[in-house]
PDB file of N, CA, C and O in Angstrom:
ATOM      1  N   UNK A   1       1.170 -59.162  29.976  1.00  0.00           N
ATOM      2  CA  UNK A   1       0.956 -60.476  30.564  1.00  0.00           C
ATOM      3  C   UNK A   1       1.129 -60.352  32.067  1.00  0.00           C
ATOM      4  O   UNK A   1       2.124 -59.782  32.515  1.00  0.00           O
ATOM      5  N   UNK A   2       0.197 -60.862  32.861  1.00  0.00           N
ATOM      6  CA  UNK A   2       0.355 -60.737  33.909  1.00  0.00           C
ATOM      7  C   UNK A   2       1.166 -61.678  34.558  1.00  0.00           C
ATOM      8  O   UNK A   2       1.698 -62.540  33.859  1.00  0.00           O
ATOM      9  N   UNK A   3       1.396 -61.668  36.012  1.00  0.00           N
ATOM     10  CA  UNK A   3       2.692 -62.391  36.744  1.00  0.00           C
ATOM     11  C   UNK A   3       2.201 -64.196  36.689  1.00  0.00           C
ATOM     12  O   UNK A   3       2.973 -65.150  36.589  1.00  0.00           O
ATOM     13  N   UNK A   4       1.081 -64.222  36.763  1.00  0.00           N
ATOM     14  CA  UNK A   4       0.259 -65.870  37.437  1.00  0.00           C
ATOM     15  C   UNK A   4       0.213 -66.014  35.925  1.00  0.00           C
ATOM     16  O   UNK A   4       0.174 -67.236  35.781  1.00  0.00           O
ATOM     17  N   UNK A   5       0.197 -65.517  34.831  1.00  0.00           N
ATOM     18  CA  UNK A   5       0.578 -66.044  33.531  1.00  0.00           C
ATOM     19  C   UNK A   5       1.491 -66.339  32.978  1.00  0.00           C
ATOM     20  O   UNK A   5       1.466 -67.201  32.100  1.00  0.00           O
ATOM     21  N   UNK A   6       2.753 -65.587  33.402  1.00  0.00           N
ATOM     22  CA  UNK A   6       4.178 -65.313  32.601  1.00  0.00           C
ATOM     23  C   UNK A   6       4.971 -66.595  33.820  1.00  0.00           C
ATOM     24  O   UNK A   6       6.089 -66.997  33.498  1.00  0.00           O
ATOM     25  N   UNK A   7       4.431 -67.074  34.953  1.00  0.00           N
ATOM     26  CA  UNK A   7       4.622 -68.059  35.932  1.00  0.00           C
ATOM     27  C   UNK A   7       4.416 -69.367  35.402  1.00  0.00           C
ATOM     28  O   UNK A   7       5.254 -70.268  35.459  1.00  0.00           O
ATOM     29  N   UNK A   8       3.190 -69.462  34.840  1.00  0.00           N
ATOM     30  CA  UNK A   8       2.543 -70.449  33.989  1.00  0.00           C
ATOM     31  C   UNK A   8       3.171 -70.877  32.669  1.00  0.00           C
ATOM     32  O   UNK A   8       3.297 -72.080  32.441  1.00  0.00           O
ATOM     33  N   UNK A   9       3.487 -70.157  31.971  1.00  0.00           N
ATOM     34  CA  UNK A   9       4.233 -69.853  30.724  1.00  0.00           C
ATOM     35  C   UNK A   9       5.395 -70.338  30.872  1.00  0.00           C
ATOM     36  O   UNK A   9       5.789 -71.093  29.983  1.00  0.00           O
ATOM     37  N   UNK A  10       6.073 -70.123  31.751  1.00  0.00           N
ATOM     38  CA  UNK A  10       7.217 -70.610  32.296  1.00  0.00           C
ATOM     39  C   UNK A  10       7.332 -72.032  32.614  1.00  0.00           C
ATOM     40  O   UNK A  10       8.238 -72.780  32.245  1.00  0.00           O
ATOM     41  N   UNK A  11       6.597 -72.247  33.139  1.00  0.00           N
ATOM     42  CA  UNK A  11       6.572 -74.035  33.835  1.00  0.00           C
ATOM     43  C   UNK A  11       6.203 -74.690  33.039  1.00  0.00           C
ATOM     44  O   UNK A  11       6.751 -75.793  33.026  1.00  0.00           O
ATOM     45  N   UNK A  12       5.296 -74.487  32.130  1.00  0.00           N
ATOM     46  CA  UNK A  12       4.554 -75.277  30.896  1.00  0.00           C
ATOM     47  C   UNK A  12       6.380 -75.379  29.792  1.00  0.00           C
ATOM     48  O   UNK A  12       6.587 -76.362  29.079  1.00  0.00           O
ATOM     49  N   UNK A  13       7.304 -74.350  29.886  1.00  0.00           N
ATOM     50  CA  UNK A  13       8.347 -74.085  28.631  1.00  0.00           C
ATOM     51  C   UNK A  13       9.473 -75.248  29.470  1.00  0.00           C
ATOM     52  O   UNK A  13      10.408 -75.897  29.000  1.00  0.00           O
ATOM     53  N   UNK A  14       8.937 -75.181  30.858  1.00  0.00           N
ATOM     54  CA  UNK A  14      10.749 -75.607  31.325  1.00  0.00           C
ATOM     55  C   UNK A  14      10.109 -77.504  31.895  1.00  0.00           C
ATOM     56  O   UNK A  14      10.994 -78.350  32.027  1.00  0.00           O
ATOM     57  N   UNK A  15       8.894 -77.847  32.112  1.00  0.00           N
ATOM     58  CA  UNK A  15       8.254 -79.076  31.614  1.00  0.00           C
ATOM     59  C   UNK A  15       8.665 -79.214  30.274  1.00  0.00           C
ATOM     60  O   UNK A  15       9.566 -80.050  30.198  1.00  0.00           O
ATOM     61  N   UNK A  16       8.286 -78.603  28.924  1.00  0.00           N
ATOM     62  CA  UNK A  16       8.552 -79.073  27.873  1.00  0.00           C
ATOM     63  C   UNK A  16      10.098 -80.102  27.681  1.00  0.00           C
ATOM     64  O   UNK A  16      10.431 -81.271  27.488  1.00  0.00           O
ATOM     65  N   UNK A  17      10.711 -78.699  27.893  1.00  0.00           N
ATOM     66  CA  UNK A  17      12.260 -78.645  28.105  1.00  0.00           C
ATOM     67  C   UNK A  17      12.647 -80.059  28.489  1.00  0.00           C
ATOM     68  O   UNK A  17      13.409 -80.769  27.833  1.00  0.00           O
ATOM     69  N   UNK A  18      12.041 -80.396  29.621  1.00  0.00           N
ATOM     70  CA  UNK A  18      12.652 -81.370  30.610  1.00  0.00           C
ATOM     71  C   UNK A  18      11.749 -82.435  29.852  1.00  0.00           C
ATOM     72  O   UNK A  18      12.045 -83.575  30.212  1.00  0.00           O
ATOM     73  N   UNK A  19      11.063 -82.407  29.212  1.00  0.00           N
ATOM     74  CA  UNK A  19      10.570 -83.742  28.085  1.00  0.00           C
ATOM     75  C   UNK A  19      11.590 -84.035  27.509  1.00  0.00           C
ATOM     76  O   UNK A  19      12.199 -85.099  27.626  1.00  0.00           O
ATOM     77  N   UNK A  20      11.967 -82.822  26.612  1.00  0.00           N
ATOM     78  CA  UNK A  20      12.836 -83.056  25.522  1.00  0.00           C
ATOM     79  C   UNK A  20      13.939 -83.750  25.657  1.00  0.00           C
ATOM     80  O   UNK A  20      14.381 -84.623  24.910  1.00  0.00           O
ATOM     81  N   UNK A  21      14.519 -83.190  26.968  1.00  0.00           N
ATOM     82  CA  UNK A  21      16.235 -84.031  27.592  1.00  0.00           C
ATOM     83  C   UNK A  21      15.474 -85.154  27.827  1.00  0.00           C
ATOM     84  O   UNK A  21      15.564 -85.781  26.771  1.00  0.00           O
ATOM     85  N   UNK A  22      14.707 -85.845  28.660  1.00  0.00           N
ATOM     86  CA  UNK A  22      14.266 -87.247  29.004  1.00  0.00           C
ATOM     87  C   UNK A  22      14.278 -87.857  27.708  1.00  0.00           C
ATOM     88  O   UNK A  22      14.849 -88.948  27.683  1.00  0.00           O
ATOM     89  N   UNK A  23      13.551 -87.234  26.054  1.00  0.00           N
ATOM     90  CA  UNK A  23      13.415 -88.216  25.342  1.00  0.00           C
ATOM     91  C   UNK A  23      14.916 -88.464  24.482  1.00  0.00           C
ATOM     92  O   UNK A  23      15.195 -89.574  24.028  1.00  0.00           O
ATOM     93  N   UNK A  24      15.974 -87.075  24.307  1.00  0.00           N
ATOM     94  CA  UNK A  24      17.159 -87.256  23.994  1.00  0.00           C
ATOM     95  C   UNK A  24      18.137 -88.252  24.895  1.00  0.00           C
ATOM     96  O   UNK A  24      19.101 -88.656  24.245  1.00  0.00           O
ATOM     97  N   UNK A  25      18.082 -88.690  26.161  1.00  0.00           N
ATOM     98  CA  UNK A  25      18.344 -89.632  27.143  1.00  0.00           C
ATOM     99  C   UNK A  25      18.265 -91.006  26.517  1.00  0.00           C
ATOM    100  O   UNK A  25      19.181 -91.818  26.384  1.00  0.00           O
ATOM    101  N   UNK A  26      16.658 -91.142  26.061  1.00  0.00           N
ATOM    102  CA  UNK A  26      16.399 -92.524  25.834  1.00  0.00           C
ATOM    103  C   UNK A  26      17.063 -93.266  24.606  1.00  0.00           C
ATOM    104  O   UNK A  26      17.650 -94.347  24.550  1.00  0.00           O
ATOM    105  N   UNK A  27      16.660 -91.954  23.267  1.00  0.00           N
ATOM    106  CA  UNK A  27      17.066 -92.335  22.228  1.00  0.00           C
ATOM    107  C   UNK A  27      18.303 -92.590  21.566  1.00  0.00           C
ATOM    108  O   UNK A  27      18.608 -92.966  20.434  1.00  0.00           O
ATOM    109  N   UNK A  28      19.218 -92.132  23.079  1.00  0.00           N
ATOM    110  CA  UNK A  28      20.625 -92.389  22.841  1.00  0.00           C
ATOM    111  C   UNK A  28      21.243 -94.048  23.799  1.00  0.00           C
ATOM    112  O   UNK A  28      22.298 -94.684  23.820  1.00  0.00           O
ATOM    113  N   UNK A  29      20.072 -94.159  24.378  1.00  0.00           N
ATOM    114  CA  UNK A  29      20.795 -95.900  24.936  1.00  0.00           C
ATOM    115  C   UNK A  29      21.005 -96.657  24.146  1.00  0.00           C
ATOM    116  O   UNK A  29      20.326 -96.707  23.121  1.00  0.00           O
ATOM    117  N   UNK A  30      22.003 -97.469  24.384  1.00  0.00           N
ATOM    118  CA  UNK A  30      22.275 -98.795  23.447  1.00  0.00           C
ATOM    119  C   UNK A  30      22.106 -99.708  24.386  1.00  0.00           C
ATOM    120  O   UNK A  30      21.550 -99.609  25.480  1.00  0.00           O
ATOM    121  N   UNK A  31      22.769-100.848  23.741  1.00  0.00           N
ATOM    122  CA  UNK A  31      22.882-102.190  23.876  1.00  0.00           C
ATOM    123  C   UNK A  31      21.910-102.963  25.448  1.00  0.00           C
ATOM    124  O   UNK A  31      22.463-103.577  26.361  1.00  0.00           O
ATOM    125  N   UNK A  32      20.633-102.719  25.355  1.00  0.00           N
ATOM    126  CA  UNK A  32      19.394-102.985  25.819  1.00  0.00           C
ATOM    127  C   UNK A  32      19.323-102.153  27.191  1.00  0.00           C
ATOM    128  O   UNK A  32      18.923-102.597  28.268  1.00  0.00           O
ATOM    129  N   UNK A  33      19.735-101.013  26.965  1.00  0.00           N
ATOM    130  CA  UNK A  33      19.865 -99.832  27.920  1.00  0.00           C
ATOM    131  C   UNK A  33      20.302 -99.878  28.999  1.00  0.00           C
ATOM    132  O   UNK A  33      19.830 -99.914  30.135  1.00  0.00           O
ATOM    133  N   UNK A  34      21.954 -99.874  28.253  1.00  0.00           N
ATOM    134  CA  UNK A  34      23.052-100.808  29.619  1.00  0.00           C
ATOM    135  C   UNK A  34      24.156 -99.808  29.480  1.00  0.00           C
ATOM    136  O   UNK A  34      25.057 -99.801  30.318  1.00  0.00           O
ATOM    137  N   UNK A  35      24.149 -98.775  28.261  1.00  0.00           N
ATOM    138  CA  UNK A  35      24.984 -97.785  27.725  1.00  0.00           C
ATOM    139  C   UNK A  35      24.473 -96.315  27.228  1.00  0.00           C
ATOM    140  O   UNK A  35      23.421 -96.416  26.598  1.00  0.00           O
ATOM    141  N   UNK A  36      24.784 -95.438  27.309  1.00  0.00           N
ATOM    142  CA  UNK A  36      24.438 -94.092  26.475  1.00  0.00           C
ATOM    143  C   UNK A  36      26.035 -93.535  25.425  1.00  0.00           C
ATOM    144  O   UNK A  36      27.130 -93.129  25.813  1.00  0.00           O
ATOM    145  N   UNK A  37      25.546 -93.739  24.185  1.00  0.00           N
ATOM    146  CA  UNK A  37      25.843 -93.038  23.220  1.00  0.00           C
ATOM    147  C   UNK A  37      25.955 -91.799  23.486  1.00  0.00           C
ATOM    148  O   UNK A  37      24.911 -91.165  23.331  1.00  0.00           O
ATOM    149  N   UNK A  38      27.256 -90.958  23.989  1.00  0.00           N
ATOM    150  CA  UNK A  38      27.975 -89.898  24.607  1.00  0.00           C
ATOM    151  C   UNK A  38      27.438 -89.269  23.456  1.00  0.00           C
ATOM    152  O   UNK A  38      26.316 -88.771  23.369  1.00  0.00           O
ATOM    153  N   UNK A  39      28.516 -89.336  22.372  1.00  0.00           N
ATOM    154  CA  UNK A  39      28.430 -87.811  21.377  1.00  0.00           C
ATOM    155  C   UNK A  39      26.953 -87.753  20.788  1.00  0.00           C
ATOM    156  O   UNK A  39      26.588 -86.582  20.686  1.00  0.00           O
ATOM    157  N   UNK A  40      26.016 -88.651  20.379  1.00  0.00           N
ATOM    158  CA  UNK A  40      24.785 -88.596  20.053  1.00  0.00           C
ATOM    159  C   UNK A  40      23.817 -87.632  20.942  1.00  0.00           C
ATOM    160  O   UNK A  40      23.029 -86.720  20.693  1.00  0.00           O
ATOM    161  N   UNK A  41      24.493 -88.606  22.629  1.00  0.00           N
ATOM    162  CA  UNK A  41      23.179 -87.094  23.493  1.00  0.00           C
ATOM    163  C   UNK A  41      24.077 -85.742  23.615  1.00  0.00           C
ATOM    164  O   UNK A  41      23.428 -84.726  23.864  1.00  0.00           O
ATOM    165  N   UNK A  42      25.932 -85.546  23.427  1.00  0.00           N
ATOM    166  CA  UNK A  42      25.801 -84.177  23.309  1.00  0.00           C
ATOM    167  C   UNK A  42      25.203 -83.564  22.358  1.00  0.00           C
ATOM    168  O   UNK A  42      24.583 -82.523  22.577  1.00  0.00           O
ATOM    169  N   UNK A  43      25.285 -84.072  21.236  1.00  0.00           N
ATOM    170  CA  UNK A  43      24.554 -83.011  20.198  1.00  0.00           C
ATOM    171  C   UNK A  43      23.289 -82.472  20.172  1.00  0.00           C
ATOM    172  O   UNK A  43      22.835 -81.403  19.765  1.00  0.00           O
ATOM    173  N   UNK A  44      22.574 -83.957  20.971  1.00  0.00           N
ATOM    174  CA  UNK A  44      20.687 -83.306  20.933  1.00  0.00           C
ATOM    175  C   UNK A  44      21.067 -82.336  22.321  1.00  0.00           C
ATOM    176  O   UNK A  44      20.814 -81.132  22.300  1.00  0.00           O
ATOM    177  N   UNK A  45      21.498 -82.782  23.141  1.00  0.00           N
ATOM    178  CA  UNK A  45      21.750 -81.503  24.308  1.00  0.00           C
ATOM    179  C   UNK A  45      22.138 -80.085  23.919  1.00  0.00           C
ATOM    180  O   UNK A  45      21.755 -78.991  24.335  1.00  0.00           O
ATOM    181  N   UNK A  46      23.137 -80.493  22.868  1.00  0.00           N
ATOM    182  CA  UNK A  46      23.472 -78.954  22.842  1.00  0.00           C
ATOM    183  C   UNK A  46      22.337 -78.378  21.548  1.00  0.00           C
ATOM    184  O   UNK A  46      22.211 -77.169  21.349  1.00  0.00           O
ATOM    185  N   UNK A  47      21.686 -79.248  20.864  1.00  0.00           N
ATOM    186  CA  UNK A  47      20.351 -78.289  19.887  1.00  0.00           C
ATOM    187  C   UNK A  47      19.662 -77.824  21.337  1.00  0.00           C
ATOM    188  O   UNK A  47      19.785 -76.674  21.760  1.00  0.00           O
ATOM    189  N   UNK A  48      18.939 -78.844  22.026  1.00  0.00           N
ATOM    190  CA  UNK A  48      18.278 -78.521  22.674  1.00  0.00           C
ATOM    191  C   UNK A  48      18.183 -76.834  23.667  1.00  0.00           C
ATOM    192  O   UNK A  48      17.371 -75.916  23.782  1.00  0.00           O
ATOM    193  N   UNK A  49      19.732 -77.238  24.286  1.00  0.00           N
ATOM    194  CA  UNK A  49      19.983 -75.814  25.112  1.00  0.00           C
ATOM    195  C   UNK A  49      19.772 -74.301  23.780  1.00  0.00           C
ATOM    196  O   UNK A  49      19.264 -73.193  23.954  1.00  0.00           O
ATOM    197  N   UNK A  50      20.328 -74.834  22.687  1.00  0.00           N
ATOM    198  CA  UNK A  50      20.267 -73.676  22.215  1.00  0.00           C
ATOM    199  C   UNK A  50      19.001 -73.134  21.677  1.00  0.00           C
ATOM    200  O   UNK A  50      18.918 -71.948  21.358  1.00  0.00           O
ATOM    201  N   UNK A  51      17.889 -74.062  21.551  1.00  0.00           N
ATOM    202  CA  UNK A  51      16.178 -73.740  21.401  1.00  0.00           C
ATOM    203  C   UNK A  51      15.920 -73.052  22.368  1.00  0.00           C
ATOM    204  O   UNK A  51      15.633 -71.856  22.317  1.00  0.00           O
ATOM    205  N   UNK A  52      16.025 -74.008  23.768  1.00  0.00           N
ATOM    206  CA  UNK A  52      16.151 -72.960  24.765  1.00  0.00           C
ATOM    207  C   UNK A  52      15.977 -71.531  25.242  1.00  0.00           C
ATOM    208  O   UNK A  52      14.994 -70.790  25.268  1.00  0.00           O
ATOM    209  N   UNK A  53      17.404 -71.359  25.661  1.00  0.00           N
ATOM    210  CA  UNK A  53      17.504 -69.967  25.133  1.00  0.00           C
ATOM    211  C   UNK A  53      17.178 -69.126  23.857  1.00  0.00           C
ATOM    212  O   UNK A  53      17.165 -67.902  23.985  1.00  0.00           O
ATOM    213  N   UNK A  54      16.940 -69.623  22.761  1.00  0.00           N
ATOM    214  CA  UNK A  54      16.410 -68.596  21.925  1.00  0.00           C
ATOM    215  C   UNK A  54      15.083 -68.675  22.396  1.00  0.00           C
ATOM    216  O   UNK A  54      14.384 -67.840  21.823  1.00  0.00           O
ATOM    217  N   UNK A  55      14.239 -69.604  23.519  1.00  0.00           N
ATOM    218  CA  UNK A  55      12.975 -69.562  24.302  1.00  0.00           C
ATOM    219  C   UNK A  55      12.722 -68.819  25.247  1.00  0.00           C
ATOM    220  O   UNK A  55      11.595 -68.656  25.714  1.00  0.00           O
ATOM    221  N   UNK A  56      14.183 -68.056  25.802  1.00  0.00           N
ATOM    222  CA  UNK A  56      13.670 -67.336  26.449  1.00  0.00           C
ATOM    223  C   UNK A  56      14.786 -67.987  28.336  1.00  0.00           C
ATOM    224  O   UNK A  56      15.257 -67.175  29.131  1.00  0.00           O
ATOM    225  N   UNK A  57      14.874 -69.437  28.489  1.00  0.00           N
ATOM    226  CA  UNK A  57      15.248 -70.293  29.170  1.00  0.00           C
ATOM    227  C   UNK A  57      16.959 -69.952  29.342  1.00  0.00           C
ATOM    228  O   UNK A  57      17.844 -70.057  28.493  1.00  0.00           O
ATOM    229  N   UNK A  58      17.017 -69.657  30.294  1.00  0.00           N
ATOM    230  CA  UNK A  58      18.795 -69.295  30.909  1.00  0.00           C
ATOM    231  C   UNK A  58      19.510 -70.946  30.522  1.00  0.00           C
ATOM    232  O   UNK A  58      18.862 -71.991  30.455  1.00  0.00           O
ATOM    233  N   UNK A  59      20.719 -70.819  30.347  1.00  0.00           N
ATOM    234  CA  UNK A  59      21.552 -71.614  30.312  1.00  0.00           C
ATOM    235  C   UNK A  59      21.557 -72.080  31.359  1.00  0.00           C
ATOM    236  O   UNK A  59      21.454 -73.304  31.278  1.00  0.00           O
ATOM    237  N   UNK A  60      21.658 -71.571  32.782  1.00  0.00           N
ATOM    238  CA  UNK A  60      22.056 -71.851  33.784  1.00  0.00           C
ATOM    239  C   UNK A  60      20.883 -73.253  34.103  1.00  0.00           C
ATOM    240  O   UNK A  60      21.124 -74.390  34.507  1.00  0.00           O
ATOM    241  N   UNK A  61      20.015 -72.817  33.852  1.00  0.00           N
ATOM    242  CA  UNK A  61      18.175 -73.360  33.803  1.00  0.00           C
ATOM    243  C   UNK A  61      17.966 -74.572  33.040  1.00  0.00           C
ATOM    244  O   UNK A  61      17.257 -75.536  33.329  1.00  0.00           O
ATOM    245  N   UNK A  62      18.648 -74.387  32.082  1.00  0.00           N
ATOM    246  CA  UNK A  62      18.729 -75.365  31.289  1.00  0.00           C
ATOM    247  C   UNK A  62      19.938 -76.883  31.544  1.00  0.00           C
ATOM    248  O   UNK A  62      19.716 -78.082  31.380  1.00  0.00           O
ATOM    249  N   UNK A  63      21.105 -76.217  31.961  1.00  0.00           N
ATOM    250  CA  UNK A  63      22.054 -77.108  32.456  1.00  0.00           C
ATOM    251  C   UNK A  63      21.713 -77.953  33.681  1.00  0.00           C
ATOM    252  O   UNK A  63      22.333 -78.963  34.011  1.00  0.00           O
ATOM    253  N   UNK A  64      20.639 -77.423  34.336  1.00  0.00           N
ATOM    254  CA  UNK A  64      20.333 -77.759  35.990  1.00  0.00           C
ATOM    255  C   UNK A  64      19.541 -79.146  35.382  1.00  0.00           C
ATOM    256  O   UNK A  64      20.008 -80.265  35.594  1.00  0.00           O
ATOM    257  N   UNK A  65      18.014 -78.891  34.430  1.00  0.00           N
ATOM    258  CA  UNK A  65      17.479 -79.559  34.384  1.00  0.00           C
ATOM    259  C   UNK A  65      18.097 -81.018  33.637  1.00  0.00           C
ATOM    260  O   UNK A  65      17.386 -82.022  33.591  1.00  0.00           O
ATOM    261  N   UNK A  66      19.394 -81.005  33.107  1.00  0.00           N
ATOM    262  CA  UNK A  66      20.381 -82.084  31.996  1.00  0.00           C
ATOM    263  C   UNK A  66      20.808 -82.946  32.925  1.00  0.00           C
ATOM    264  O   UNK A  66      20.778 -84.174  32.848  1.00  0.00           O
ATOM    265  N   UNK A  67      21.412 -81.946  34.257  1.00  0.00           N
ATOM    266  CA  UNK A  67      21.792 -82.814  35.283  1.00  0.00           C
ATOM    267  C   UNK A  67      21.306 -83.502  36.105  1.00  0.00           C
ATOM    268  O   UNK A  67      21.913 -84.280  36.842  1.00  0.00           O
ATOM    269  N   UNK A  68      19.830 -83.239  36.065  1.00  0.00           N
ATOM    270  CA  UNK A  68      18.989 -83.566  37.262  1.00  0.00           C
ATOM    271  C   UNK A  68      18.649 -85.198  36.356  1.00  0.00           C
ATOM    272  O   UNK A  68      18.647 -86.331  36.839  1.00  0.00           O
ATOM    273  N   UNK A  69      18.325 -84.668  34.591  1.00  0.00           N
ATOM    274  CA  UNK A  69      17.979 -85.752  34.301  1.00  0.00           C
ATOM    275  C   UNK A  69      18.794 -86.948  34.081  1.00  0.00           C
ATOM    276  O   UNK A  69      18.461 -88.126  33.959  1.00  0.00           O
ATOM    277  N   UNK A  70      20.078 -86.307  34.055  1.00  0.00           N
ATOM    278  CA  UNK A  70      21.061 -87.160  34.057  1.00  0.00           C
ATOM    279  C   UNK A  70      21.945 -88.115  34.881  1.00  0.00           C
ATOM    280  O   UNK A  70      22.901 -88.815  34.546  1.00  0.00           O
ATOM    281  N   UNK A  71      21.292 -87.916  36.132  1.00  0.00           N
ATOM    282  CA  UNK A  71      21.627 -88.547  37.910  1.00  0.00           C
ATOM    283  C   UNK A  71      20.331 -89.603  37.354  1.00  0.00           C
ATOM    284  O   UNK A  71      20.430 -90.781  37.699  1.00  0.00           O
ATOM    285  N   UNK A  72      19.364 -89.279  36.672  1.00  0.00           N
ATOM    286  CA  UNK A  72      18.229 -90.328  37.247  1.00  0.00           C
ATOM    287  C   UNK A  72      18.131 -91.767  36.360  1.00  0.00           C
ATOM    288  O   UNK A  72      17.574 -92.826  36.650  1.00  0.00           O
ATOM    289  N   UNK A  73      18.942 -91.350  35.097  1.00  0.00           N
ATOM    290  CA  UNK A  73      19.343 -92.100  33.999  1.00  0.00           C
ATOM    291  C   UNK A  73      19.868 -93.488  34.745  1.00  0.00           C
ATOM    292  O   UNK A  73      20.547 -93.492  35.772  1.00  0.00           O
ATOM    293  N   UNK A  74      19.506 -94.437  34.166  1.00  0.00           N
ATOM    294  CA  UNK A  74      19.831 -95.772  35.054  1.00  0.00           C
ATOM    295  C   UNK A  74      21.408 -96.095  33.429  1.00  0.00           C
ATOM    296  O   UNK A  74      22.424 -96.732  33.708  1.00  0.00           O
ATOM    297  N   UNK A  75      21.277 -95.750  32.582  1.00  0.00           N
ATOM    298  CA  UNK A  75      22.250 -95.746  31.418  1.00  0.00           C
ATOM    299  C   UNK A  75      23.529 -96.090  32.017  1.00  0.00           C
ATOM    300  O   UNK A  75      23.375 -96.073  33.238  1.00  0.00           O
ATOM    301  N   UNK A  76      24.940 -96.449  31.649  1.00  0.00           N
ATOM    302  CA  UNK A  76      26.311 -96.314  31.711  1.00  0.00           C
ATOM    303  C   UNK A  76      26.555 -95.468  30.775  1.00  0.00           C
ATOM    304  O   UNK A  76      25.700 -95.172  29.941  1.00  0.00           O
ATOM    305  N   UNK A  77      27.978 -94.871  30.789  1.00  0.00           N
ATOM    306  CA  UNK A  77      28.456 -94.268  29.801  1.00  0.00           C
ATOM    307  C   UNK A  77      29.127 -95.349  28.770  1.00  0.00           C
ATOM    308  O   UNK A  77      29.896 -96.250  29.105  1.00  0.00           O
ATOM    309  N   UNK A  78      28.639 -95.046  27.351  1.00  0.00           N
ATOM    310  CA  UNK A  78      29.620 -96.174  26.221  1.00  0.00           C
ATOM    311  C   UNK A  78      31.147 -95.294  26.121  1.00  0.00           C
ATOM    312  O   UNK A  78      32.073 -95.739  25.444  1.00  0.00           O
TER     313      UNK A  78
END
C-alpha cells in the first residue's frame, strides 16, 4: 500500500472513529439534553477505544479525539 493510500485509510478510520464518539455522546443525554449519563458513555467509550486499537488506532489517538468531542458537547454531567 502506498503512502497517499495508507494516509487515506487513515483519515477515512479516525473520521469513522470520531462518528462513533459523537453518536455515543448523543445517545447518552438525558433529560432534553441538559445531562450526560456518565457510566452509559464510559462504557460505549471504552468498547469504542478498544475497536480502535484492535483497528490499528493508538490510544493516545483515540483519547485526543473523546476529548475534543467532549469540550464541544453542550451536555452537563448527571
Amino acid at each position: 500500500m502506498n503512502v497517499k493510500k495508507a494516509e487515506g485509510f487513515r483519515e477515512a478510520l479516525e473520521a469513522q472513529y470520531r462518528d462513533l464518539i459523537h453518536e455515543a455522546i448523543l445517545e447518552c443525554e438525558t433529560d432534553h439534553k441538559t445531562r450526560l449519563n456518565i457510566g452509559k458513555l464510559n462504557s460505549k467509550l471504552n468498547l469504542i477505544t478498544k475497536a480502535a486499537k484492535f483497528d490499528g488506532l493508538s490510544e493516545k489517538t483515540v483519547n485526543q479525539m473523546i476529548d475534543e468531542a467532549v469540550a464541544v458537547a453542550p451536555a452537563k454531567a448527571a
